[in-house]
C-alpha positions as CSV (number, residue, x, y, z in Angstrom):
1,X,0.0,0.0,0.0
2,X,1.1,3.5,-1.1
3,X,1.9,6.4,1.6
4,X,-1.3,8.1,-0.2
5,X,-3.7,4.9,0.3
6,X,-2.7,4.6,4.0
7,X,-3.0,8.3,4.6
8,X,-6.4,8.1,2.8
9,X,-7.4,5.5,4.7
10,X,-6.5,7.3,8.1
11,X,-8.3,10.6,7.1
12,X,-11.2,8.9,6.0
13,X,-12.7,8.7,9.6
14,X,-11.9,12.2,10.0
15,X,-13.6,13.2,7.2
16,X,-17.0,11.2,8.3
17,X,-16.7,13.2,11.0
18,X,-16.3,16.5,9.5
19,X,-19.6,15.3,7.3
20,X,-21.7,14.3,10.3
21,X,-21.0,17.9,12.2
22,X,-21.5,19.8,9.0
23,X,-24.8,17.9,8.2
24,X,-26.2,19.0,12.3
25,X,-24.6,22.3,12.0
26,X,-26.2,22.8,8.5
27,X,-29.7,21.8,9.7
28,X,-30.2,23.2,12.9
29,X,-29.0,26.9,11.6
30,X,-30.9,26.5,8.4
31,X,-33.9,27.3,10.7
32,X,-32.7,30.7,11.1
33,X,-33.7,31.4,7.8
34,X,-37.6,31.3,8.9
35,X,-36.0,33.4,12.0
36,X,-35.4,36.4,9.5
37,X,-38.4,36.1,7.5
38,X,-40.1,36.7,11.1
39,X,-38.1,39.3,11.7
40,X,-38.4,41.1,8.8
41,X,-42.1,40.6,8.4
42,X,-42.3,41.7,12.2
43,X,-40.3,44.8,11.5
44,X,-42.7,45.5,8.3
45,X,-45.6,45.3,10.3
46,X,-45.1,47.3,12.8
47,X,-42.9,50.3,10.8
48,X,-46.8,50.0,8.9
49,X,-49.3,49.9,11.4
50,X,-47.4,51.9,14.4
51,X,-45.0,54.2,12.5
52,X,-41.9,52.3,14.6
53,X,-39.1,51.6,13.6
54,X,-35.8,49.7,15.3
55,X,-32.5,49.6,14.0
56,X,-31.7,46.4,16.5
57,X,-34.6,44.5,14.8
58,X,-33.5,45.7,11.3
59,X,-29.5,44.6,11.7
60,X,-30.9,41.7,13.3
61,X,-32.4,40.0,10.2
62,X,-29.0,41.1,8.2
63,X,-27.4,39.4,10.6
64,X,-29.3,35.9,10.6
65,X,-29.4,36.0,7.0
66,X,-25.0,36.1,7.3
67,X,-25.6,33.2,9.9
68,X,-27.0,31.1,7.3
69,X,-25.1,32.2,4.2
70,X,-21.8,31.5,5.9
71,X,-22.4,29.2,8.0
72,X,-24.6,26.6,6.1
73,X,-22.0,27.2,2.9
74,X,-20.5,24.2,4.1
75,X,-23.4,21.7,4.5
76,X,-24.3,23.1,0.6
77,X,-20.7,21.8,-0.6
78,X,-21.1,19.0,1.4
79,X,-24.4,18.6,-0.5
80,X,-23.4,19.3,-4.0
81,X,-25.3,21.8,-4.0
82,X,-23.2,24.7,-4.9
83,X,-22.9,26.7,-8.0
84,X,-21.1,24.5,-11.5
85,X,-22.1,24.4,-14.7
86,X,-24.0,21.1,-14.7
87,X,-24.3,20.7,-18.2
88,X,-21.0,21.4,-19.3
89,X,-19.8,19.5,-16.4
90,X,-22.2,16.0,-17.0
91,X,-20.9,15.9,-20.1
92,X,-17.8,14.8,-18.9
93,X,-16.1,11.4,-18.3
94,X,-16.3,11.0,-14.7
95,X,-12.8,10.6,-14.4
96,X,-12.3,14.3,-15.6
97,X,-15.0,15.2,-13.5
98,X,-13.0,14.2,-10.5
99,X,-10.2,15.7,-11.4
100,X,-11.8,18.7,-11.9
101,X,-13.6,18.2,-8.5
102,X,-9.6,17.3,-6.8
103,X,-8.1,21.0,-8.8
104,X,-10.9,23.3,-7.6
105,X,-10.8,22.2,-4.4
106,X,-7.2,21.7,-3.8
107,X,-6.2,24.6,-6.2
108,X,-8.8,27.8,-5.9
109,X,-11.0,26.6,-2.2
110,X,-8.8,26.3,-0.5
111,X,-6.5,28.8,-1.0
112,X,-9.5,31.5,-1.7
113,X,-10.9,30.0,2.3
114,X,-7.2,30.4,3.4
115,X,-6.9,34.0,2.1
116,X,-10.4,34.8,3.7
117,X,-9.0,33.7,6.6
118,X,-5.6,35.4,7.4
119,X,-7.4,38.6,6.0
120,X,-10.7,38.2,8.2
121,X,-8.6,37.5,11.5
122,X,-7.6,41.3,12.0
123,X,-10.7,42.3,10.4
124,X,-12.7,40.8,13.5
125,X,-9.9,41.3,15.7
126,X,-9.7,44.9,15.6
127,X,-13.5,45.1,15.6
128,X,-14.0,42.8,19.3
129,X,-10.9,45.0,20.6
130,X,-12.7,48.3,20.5
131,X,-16.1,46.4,21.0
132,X,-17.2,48.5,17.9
133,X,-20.6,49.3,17.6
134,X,-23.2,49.7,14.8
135,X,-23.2,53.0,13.2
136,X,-27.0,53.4,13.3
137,X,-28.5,54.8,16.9
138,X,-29.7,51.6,18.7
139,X,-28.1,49.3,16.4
140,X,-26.7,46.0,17.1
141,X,-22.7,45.5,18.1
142,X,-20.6,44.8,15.1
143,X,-18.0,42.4,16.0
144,X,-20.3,39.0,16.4
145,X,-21.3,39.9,13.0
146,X,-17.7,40.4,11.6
147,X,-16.6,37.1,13.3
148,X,-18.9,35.2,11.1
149,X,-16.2,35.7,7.8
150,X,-13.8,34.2,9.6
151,X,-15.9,31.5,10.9
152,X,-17.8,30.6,8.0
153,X,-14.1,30.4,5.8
154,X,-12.8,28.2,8.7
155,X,-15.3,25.3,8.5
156,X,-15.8,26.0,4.9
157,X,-12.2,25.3,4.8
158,X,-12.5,22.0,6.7
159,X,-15.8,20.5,4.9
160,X,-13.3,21.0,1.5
161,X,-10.7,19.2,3.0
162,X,-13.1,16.9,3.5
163,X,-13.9,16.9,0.0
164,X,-11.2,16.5,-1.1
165,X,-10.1,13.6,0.8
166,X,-13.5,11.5,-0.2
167,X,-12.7,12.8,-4.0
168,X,-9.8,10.9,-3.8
169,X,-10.7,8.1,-2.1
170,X,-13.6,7.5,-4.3
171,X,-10.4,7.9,-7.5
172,X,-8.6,5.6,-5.5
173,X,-11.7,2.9,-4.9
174,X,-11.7,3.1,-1.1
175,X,-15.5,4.1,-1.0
176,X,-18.3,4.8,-3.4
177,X,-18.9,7.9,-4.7
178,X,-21.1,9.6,-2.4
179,X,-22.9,11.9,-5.3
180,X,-23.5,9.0,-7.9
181,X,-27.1,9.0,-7.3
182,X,-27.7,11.8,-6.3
183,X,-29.3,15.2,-8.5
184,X,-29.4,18.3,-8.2
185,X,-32.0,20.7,-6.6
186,X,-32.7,21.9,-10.5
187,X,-32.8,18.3,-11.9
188,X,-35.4,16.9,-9.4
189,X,-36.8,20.3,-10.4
190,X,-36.9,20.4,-14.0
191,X,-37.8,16.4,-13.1
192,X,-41.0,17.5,-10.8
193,X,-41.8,19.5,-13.8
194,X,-42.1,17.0,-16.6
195,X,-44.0,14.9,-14.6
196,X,-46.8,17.0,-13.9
197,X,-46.6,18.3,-17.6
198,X,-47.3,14.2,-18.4
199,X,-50.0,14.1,-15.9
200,X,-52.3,16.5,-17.5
């Protein structure tokens, strides 16, 4: 056995794991999304009715929607879910498909989540050090806010390590690939679509 299949075969377990807190993580902070609609149509309501308005309430809902967007990133590439150009990309031979899948994430994900990360450090740093504030009167503090980039890079960092690591495990035929069967959001979609078409 090769130093890379026995390495593999070590970080495999790791990476289950990785999967498994990304997959909680994703769906319990999903749920914040109904949390801002709430919010928002709480804030609209009110501001309408009572002439109110509150700045608190209103960063609030920007902030839940950060929550989600960079904190559930991870549970969407873990998902397959993120943005390619499906048909270009089912056109071709899986084996170029993985390597494609091993390059972007070894070659522009991880360096991009690095970058994010050395950059967002001071960013929040500086931020939690002068407990800096929200510019609007009666807003929210700024800093939680500004520690979700370099949050959200972190574990988006570590769920495409991840990736990585099944990608070529599944080359290597240490496991099945996990996305074989699986489609897209937009081709159950399109799918959902036809079907009903059929029906009539």
């Amino acid at each position: 056995m090769s130093a890379l299949d026995a390495t593999l075969k070590a970080l495999l377990p790791v990476s289950r794991a990785v999967d498994a807190f990304t997959t909680w993580l994703g769906r319990n902070l999903a749920w914040l999304i109904l949390a801002a609609v709430l919010v928002s149509a709480i804030n609209a309501v009110i501001r309408k009715l009572f002439d109110i308005s509150s700045n608190s309430w209103l960063e609030l809902q920007w902030v839940l929607f950060g929550v989600v967007f960079l904190l559930c990133s991870p549970w969407t590439l873990l998902a397959n879910e993120h943005i390619r150009i499906d048909i270009v990309n089912s056109m071709m031979p899986k084996r170029v498909r993985n390597w494609i899948d091993v390059v972007g994430h070894a070659l522009f994900l991880a360096p991009w989540c690095i970058i994010m990360i050395i950059t967002g450090l001071p960013f929040f740093w500086r931020s939690a050090m002068i407990n800096e504030q929200s510019g609007n009167a009666g807003g929210l503090p700024q800093w939680p806010s500004k520690s979700l980039v370099l949050l959200g890079f972190t574990l988006l960092l570590v769920q495409g390590l991840s990736e990585l690591i099944k990608r070529l495990a599944v080359m290597r035929g240490f496991i099945p690939d996990p996305h074989e069967s699986s489609i897209s959001a937009l081709e159950a979609e399109v799918e959902r679509t036809v079907e009903a078409i059929e029906q009539r």
